[in-house]
N, C-alpha and C positions, 0 to 999 in steps of 0.2 A: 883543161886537164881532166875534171868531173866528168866531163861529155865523154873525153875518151874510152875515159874508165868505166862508166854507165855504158857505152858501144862494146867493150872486150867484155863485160860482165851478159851480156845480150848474149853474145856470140857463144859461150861457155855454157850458159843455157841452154842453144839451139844445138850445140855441138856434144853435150853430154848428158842431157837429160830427155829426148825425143818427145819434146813437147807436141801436145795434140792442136788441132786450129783452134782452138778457144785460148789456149794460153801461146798460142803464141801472138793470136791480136791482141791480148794484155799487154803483153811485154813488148810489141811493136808502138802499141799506143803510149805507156808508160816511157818510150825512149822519145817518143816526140813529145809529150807532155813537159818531161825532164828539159827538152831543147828551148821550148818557149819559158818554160820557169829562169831558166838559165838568162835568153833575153830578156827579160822584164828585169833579172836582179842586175845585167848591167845597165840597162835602162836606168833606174833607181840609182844607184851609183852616179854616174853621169849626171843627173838633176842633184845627187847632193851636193857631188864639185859643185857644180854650176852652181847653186844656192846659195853654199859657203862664200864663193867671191861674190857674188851679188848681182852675179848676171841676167838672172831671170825678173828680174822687176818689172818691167815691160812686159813680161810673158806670162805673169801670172795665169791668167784666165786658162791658157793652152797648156800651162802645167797641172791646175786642176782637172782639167778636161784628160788630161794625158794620164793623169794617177786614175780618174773613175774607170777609163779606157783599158786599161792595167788590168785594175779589179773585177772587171766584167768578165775580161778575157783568162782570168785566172781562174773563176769562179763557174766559168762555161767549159775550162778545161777540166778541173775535177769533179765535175756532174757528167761531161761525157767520157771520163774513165771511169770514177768510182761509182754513177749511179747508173751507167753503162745509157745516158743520154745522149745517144746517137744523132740526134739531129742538130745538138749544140756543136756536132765537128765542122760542118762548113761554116757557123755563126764563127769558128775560132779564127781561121782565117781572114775575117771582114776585119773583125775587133783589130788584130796583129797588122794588116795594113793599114789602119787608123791610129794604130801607138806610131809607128812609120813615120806618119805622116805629120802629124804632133811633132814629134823629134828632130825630124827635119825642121820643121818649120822653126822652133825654137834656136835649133845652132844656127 
């Protein structure tokens, strides 16, 4: 529902404000930023179920491994929007199929 409304709030931007190419790569970037944030909090969600019952005991090491994986990729996404660290944008993607893969492998 957020997503949505973060994409209509995009659009309203481009549609009534004639954003120049600098802000509209802000607000391009800021709406993919918002998508992987978005992943990571159901991520996080999903491991607290799973916690709660007690299913990850066996999984520990890959849930730690999965939370740093998280924090890497969250901390690589707001240095290449806010410190406009352009070269941590492909690092975002390795990270994001590495939480993936963690995930899977846990359920």
């Amino acid at each position: 529902r957020m997503e949505i409304e973060l994409d209509e709030a995009v659009l309203k931007i481009f549609a009534t404000q004639q954003p120049r190419a600098q802000e509209l790569r802000i607000v391009y970037a800021t709406a993919k930023i918002a998508h992987h944030v978005e992943r990571m909090g159901d991520a996080v969600e999903s491991l607290a179920r799973q916690l709660a019952t007690a299913e990850l005991s066996e999984s520990r090491s890959l849930l730690i491994e999965m939370i740093s994986l998280v924090k890497d990729l969250f901390s690589r996404s707001y240095a290449a929007m806010f410190e406009q660290d352009h070269a941590r944008i492909h690092e975002i993607f390795d990270f994001d199929d590495a939480v993936d893969d963690c995930q899977r492998e846990i359920v």
